[in-house]
Each structure stands twice: as structure tokens, then as C-alpha cells.
C-alpha positions in Angstrom: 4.4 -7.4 -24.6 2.3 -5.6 -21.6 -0.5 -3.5 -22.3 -0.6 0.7 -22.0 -3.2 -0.6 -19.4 -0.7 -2.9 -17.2 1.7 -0.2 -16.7 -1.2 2.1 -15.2 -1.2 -0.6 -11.6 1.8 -1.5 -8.9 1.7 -4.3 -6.4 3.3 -2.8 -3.6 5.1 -5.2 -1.3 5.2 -2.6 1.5 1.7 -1.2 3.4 0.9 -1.2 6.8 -2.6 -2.5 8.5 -3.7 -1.6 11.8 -5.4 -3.8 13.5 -9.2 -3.6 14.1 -10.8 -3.4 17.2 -12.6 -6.9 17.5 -9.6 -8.7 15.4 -9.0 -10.9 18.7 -11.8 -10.4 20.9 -13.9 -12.1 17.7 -11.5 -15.1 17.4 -10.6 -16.2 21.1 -13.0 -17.8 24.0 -15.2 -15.7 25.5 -13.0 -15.9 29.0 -9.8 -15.1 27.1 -10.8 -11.8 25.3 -9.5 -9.7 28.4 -5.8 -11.2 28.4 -6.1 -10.7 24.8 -4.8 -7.9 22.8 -8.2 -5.7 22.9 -8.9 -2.0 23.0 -9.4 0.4 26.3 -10.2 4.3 26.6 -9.1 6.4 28.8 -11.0 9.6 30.2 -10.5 11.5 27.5 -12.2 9.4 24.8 -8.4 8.2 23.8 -8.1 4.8 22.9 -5.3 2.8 23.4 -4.5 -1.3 23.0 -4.2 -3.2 26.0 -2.7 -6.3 26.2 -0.8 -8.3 29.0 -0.9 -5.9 31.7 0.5 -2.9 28.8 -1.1 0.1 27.2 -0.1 0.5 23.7 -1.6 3.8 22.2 -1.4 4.2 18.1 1.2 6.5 16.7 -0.1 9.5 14.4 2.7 9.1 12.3 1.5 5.5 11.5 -1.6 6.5 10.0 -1.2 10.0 8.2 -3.8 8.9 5.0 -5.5 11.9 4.2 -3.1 14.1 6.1 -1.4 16.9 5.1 2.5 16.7 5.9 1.9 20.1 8.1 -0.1 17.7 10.2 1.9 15.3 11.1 2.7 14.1 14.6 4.0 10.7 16.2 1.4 12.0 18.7 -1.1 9.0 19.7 -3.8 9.3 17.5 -7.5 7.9 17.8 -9.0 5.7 15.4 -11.9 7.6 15.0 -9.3 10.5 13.7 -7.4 7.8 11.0 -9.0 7.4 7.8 -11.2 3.8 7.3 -8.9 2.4 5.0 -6.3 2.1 7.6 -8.2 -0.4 9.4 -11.2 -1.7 7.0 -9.9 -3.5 3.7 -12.6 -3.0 1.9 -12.4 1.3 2.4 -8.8 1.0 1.9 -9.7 -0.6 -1.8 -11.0 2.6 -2.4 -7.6 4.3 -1.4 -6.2 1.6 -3.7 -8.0 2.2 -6.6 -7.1 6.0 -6.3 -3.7 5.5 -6.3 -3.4 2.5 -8.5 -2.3 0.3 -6.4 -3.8 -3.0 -7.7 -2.3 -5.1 -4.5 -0.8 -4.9 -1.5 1.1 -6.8 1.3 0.9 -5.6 4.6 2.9 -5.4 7.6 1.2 -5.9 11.1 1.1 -2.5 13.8 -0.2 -3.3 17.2 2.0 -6.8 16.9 5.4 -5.3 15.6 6.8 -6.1 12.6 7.8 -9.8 12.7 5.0 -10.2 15.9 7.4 -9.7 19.1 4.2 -8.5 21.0 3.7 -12.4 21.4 7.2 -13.5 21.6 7.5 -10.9 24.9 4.3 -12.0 26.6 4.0 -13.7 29.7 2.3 -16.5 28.7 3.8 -17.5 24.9 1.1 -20.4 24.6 -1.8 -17.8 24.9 0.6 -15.7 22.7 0.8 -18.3 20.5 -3.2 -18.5 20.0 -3.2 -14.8 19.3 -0.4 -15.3 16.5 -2.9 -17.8 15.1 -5.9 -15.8 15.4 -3.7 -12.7 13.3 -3.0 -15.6 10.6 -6.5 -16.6 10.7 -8.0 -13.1 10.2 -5.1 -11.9 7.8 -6.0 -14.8 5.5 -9.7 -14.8 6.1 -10.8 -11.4 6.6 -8.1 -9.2 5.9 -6.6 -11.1 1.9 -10.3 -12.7 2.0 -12.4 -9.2 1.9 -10.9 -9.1 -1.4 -9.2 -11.9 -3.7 -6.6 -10.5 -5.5 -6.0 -7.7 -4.1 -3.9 -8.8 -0.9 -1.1 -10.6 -0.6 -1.5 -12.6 2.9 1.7 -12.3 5.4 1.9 -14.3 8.5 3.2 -13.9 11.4 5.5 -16.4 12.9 6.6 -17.8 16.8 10.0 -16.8 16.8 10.4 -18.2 20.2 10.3 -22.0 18.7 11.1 -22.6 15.5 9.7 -26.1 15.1 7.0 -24.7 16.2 6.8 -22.2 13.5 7.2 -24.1 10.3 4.5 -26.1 11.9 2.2 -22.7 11.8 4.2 -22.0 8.3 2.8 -25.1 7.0 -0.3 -24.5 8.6 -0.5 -21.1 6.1 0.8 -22.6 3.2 -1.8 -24.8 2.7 -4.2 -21.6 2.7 -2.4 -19.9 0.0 0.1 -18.1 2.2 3.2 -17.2 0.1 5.3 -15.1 2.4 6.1 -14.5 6.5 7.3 -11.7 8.6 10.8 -12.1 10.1 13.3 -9.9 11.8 16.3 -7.8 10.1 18.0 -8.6 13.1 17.2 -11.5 15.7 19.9 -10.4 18.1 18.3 -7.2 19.6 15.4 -9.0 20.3 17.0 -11.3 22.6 17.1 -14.6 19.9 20.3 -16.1 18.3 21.1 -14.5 15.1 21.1 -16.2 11.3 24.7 -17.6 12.2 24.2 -19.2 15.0 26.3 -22.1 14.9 23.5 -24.5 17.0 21.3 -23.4 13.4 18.7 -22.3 15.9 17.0 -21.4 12.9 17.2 -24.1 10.2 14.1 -25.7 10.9 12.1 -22.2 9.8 14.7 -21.6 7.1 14.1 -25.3 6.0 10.2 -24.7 6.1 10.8 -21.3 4.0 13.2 -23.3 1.4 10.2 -26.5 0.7 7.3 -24.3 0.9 8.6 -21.3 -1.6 7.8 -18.9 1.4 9.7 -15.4 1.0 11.4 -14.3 4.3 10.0 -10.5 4.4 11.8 -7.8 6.8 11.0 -4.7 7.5 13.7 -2.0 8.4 13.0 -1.5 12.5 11.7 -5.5 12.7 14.8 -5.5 15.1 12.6 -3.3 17.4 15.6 -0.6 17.4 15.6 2.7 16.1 19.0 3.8 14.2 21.1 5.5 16.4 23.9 7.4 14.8 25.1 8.7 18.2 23.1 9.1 21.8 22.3 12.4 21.0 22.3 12.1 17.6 18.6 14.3 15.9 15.9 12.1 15.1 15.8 13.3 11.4 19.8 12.2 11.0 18.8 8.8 12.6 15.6 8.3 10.3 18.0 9.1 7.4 20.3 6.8 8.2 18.1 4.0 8.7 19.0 2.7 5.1 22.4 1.5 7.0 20.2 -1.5 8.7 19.0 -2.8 5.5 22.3 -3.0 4.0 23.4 -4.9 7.1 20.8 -7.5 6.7 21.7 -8.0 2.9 25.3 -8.4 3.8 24.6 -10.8 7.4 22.6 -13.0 5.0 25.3 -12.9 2.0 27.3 -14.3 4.3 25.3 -16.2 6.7 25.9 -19.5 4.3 21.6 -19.7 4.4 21.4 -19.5 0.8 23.8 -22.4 0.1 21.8 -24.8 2.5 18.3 -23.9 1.0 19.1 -22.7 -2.3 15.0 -21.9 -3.1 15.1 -19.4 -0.3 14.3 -16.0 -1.0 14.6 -12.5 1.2 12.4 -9.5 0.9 14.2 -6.2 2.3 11.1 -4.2 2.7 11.2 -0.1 3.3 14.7 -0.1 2.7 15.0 1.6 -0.5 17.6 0.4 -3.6 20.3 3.4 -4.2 23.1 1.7 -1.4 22.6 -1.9 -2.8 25.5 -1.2 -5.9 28.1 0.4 -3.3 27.4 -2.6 -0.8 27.5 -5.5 -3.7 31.1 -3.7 -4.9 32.4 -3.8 -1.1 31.5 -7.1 -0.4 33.4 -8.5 -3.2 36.5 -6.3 -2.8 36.1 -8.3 1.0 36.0 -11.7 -0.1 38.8 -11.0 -2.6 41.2 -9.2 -0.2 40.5 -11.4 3.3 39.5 -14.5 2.6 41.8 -16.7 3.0 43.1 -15.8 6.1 39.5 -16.4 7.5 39.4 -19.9 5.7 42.7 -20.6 7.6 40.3 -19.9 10.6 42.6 -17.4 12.5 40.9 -15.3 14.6 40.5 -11.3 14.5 39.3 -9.2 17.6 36.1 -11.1 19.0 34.9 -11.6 15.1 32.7 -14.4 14.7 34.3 -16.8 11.9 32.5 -17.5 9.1 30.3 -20.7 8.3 29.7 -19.5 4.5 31.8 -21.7 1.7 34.4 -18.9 0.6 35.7 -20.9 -1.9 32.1 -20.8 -3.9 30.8 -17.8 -2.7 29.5 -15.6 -5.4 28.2 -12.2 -4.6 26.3 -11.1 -7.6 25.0 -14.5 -8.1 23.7 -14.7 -5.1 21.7 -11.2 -4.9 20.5 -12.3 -8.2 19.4 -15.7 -7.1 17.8 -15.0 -3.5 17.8 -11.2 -2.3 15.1 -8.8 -3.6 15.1 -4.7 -2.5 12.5 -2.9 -2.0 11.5 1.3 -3.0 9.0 3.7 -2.3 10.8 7.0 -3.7 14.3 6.4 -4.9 16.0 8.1 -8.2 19.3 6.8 -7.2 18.5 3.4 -7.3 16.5 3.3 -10.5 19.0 5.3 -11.8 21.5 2.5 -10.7 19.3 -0.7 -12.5 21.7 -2.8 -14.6 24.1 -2.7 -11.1 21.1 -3.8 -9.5 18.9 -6.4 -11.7 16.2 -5.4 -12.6 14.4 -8.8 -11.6 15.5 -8.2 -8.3 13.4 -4.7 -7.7 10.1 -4.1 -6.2 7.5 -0.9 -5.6 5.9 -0.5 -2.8 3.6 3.0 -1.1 4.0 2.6 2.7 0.3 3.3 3.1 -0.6 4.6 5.6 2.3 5.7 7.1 4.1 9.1 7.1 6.9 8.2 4.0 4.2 7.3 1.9 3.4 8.2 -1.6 -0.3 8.0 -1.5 -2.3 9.2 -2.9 0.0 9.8 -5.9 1.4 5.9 -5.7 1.6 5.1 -9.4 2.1 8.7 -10.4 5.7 9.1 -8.1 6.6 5.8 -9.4 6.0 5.9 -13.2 7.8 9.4 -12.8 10.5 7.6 -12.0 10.9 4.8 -14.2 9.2 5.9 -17.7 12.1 6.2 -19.6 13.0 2.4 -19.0 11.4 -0.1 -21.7 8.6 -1.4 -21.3 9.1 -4.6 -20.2 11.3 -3.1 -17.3 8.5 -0.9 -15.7 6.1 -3.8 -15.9 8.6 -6.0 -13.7 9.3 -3.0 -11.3 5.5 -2.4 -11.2 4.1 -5.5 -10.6 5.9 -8.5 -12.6 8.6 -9.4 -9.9 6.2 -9.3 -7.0 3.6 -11.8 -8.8 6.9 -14.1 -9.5 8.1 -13.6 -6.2 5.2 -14.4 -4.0 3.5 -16.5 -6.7 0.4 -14.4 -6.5 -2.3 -13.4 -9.3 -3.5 -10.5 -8.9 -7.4 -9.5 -9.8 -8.2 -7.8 -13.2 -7.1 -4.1 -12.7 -10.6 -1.9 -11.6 -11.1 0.7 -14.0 -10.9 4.0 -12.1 -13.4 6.7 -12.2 -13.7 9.2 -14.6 -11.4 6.5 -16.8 
């Protein structure tokens, strides 16, 4: 039975770090901080990233902490102007501790998602030090500033994947659990999860021996939804939901889970409420088409399938591999029992502009309070320390507590 105290914390499975200014000037040669990632100012005092031959300025709307929503602006935004716990792990455990947030895993900024800065260099060797030197400081200075309190993600070279279990290997054997991967290869100019050559079986192999949870974040595909060309930005942003459900169905079908059967997909920033509707389709699918498509006749330019039909299980498989992940979503809690409730994970988006902070555990125990005991303390935190094998520290008891 948890404690009153245990439902009072989330792990959440979806925060964002930017990167510090000396993160790779500290950890290359001296005559290769330059040609590094490193940061520049212009004449105003603005300070941008600069890194093979490209200026990459911050967005405001990735670091709105302490911001009131009035304020807001995808307007580049100094770092002097972003609050410490954006950058600095040890402020942002203060930022934790306020909004009960007793862990979090974050997703790389200056890199991209899934680390495509280094895939689209000119020089992927050098690229590939710099992917090292984020692993290296995530684990070391970023999780290691605090034990307990961060869940370490790596970045992989998606550009060779032999390459990358070696570096997924590398990580495991310092306590990494989990790795950053795309919703959708294809945009970013690399095969897709079906490719029929398995361009990526030897990274999907390393994932499957090691226990490492493939995590995605919606946009890792480096596109922004796009209902129409002139579609608003607000219809677009709303709609991004439709590219996480895409991703649970590719891999439902992909066949992945039947060759590694320990694998395991985190669908971060996605939210829950679609994920009944989509599990209901996908059998009606199978049921209705699927033996014309096992007879292997063609339709359109569809790609066939390379999935076992004839053992395919929807439900099981969500159950047994997929996990979805919310920041604010009454529609999906309202929806557990469709959705199991193992399969379900909180997460804040700190520091970005759809986050909860600093009212993290507040919004989510609003939303889940009625649900036993048992069930909160899985949403909370239980199904994250299963799923990325992780012990968190002893909660910190908060001020004024």
C-alpha cells in the first residue's frame, strides 16, 4: 500500500534542458571548441549557438519558467532572460521541489530531439564526438549533479546504427536506461521502421538485450503538423496529437515488437485521450483487410506488410511494449481501463510553453484523485521507475511542509 506521502511526487518522463554554454567547449580539444556547438553574441548582447557554419538562436517559447502566459513569444530569447533552472540542474531542483516533481527525464534543445544537429553536420565523425560529449555530460553532469533525481537519456548516431548500439552499450554500462529516437525517420532523410534491408535492427537489437526504452518526442521528425499550407499555427499545434498516433500505429505494425519482444516505446508529449479510438481502429483493420494483404496483392503504392497477421494482437501488444505519455489530459484519464493503467505516464514539459509548472503535482492529482490509490501511485511515479528501471531519491520535504 503507498504512503499519503508517495502520492504527493511525479516522475515526469517529459522535461526539456537547454544546453549550457561550456557543455562542449569543456569536453572537446582545445583546437576543436570553434567547430563545436559553442555560443556567439551578436551586437545587441543576443546570444545565439553556433555550430557548423549555422546560427541557432533559443526560442522564448522553449523556456517560459517563471513567465506569465501574457508573455509568451517564440521570439529568441537570451539566456540571461530564462530562469537558472533551465540550464543549471541543481537551480532547476529547486523548481522541482516546488512543484513536486521528484524526477525528471529530459529531452535535448540545441541538438533536436533525437540529436539530428549531428546527423546533418558536415563532418559526422566530429559530430559523432559531440554526441559523445552530450552522453558524457548528461550522465555526468547533468543525472550526476543529482542522483535520483534524473533519469539520463542519450542521444544516439542515427546515421550508423552499428555504430550506435556501440555508443548504446557504451551508456548502458553507466546506468543509462533509455535513448532518444525519432517518431518518424523518413522526414529526416533515413529509412523508416519497415524498411525491408532492417536498416534498423542492429539499434532495435541493442534496445531489446540492454532493456533500453526507445523515447520519441512529438516533432523528433523535425516537422511541424501541417493540416493545410495555410492552415493557423494554433489548428496545427492542436493537431499535433495526429503524429503520435501515427507512431503507435507504424510500430503496431512494423513487426519490431515480434523480433525483440523486451522492446519498449515511450510516446512522449503526445498526450493519452486518442489512444482508445486508435486501438479500436486498428483492430476493426486487421479484422476487415487482412487477408487480402497476407495474399500479398498490392493496393495503390501501399507498402506490404512485414508484421505476422496471423498472430498479431493489438491490445496485447500496447500492453506489452507501447507506453503514452500526459501533461494535462481529462479525456484520457477519463478513458483508463481502455487504456491500462500500467501503460500511462505524467510528465510537466518544464520549461516549455505547455507546461504545468509550477502547479505540476497539483494539475495532475486534480486529475486523477478519484482513482484508487494504487492507480495514482503508478500514474505518478510507479510505471516510470518500472519502465526505465530507475530509483528515485527519498522525496525532499518541501518548505513550509
Amino acid at each position: 500500500m503507498t504512503s499519503d506521502l508517495s502520492l504527493d511526487w511525479l516522475i515526469s518522463v517529459d522535461d526539456h534542458v537547454l544546453e549550457p554554454a561550456n557543455l562542449w567547449v569543456d569536453r572537446v580539444a582545445k583546437a576543436d571548441r570553434d567547430r563545436a556547438p559553442h555560443m556567439e553574441f551578436d551586437a545587441t548582447g543576443m546570444d545565439f549557438w553556433v555550430y557548423d557554419g549555422k546560427k541557432y538562436p533559443s526560442s522564448g517559447l522553449s523556456a517560459v519558467a517563471g513567465k506569465e502566459k501574457e508573455e509568451f513569444s517564440p521570439e529568441p530569447l537570451r539566456y540571461s532572460e530564462m530562469r537558472p533552472g533551465c540550464y543549471d540542474p541543481k537551480a532547476r531542483l529547486a523548481d522541482m521541489d516546488q512543484a513536486g516533481i521528484l524526477a525528471s527525464l529530459c529531452f535535448p534543445t540545441i541538438t533536436r530531439f533525437c540529436g539530428q544537429l549531428f546527423m546533418e553536420t558536415s563532418d559526422r565523425e566530429f559530430g559523432f564526438q559531440c554526441l559523445q560529449a552530450y552522453n558524457d555530460w548528461m550522465i555526468e553532469e547533468w543525472a550526476g549533479a543529482a542522483p535520483g533525481r534524473y533519469i539520463p537519456l542519450m542521444l544516439i548516431p542515427m546515421w550508423d546504427p552499428p555504430l550506435a548500439a556501440k555508443e548504446m552499450e557504451r551508456c548502458a554500462a553507466r546506468g543509462v536506461t533509455a535513448f532518444a529516437f525519432s517518431e518518424n525517420p523518413e522526414p529526416l532523410g533515413l529509412p523508416t521502421i519497415h524498411d525491408k534491408n532492417r536498416y534498423w535492427d542492429p539499434v532495435m537489437a541493442a534496445a531489446n538485450d540492454l532493456e533500453m526504452v526507445v523515447s520519441m518526442h512529438v516533432g523528433s521528425s523535425s516537422q511541424l503538423p501541417q493540416i493545410a499550407r495555410d492552415a493557423p499555427f494554433m489548428a496545427n499545434l492542436t493537431w499535433g496529437a495526429s503524429r503520435t498516433s501515427g507512431t503507435m500505429l507504424a510500430w503496431l505494425f512494423s513487426g519490431m515488437f515480434q523480433r525483440y519482444p523486451k522492446l519498449k516505446i515511450a510516446l512522449s508529449e503526445g498526450e493519452i485521450g486518442w489512444i482508445p479510438y486508435f486501438l479500436e481502429r486498428a483492430e476493426q483493420v486487421l479484422d476487415k483487410q487482412r487477408y487480402w494483404v497476407q495474399r500479398g496483392v498490392t493496393f495503390s503504392d501501399h507498402a506490404g506488410s512485414t508484421v505476422d497477421l496471423n498472430t498479431l494482437n493489438i491490445r496485447d501488444t500496447f500492453r506489452d511494449h507501447v507506453f503514452g505519455c500526459f501533461i494535462e489530459d481529462a479525456h484520457g484519464i477519463a478513458s483508463l481501463g481502455e487504456i491500462p493503467e500500467d501503460n500511462v505516464m505524467c510528465e510537466t514539459d518544464y520549461p516549455h510553453s505547455d507546461s504545468t509548472w509550477p502547479n505540476c503535482i497539483t494539475v495532475v492529482k486534480n486529475l486523477i484523485s478519484h482513482l484508487p490509490a494504487e492507480t495514482q501511485y503508478k500514474l505518478l511515479r510507479g510505471n516510470a521507475e518500472r519502465l526505465y528501471r530507475f530509483t528515485p531519491a527519498q522525496p525532499p520535504v518541501l518548505a513550509g511542509a
